[in-house]
N, C-alpha and C positions, 0 to 999 in steps of 0.2 A: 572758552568753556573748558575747565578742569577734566581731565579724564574720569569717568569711573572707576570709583576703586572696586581692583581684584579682588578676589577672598584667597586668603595667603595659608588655607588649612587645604592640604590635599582632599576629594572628596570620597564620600563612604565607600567603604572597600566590597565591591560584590559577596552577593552572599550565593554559593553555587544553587544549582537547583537541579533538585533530581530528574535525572533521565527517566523517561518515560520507558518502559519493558519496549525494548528496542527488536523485538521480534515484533511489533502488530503496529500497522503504517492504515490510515484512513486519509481518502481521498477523494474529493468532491469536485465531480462536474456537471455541468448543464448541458442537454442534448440538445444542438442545434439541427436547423435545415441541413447541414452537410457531411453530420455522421447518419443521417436516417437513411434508411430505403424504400423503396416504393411504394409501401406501405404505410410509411410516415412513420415510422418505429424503428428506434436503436440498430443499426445492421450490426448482426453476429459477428462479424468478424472485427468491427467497431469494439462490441463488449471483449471479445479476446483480448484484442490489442491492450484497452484499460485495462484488466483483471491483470494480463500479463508482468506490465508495468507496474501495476501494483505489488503482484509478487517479487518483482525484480529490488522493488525498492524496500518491502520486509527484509528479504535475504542478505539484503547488500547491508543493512541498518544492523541486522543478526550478529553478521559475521565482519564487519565489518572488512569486506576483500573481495575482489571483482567477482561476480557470479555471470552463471551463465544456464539459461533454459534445458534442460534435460527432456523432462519430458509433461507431457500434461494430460491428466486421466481424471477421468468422472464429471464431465462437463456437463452443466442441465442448464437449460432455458426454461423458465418456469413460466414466465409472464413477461409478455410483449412489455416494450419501455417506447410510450409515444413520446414527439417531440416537441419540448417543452419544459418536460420530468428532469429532475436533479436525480443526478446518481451518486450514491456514494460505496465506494469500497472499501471494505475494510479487509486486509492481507496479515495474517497471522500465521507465524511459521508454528506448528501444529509437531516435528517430529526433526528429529537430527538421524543422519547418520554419519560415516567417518568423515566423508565428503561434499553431504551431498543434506538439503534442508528442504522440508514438505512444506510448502505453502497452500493453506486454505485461502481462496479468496470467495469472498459473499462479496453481490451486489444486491445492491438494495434502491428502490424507484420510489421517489419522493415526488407528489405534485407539487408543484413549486408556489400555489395561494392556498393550502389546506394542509393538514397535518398527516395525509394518507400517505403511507408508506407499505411496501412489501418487498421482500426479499422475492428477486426476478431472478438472480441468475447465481452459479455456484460451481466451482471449478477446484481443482487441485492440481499444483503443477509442482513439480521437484527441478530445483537449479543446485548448481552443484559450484562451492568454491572453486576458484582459480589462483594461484600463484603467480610472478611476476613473470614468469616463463610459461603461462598461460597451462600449466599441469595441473591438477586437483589437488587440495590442498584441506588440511583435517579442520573442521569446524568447530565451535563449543559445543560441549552437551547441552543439550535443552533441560531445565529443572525443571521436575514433576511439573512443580506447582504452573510454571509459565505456562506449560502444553491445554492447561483446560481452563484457560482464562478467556 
């Protein structure tokens, strides 16, 4: 049997596609049996951890260059997250400064068969660029317009 013939024309040349505003990272997971606590609902230190990592991976997407946790202020629990609930975060870096970049993270508690959703939990954390000598290192300016998107 004859080989099929190749197609002898190189194929269609990529067309790029825009980055998305590389400050604001969304992340979805499902709360199982073994992030809850005794309560059957999301343990706090659970949401931490995600919000965290969410921030880590805004900042890191920003500036693109190793970041690292600084500090993290204005934390609220609004609403318990039973398990079950889809979570999803959305991490938006919110303010620049020379070295250092504010992350808002909202979490937000989806049931997983109905369209109910609410904003449960909400944190701000500041991570601060790194250099390859692990010193701080100067960041982009955030544009107006990106900070209240």
């Amino acid at each position: 049997m004859p080989d099929a013939a190749l197609p002898t024309s190189a194929p269609p040349a990529l067309t790029p596609h825009l980055r998305p505003f590389t400050g604001e990272t969304r992340v979805t997971h499902a709360v199982f049996p073994g992030h809850t606590n005794h309560h059957g609902t999301l343990f706090g230190g659970e949401a931490l951890s995600l919000m965290d990592s969410a921030a880590f991976i805004a900042a890191t997407r920003y500036c693109r260059r190793k970041v690292v946790t600084r500090h993290l202020d204005a934390m609220e629990f609004r609403h318990p997250i039973p398990q079950g609930s889809l979570v999803e975060l959305v991490a938006r870096v919110v303010r620049t400064g020379r070295t250092s970049m504010t992350v808002l993270v909202e979490l937000f508690r989806e049931a997983l068969y109905t369209d109910e959703r609410e904003l449960a939990c909400t944190g701000t954390f500041t991570l601060v660029a790194l250099d390859d000598q692990g010193q701080p290192v100067a960041v982009p300016a955030l544009e107006p317009r990106a900070a209240g998107r």
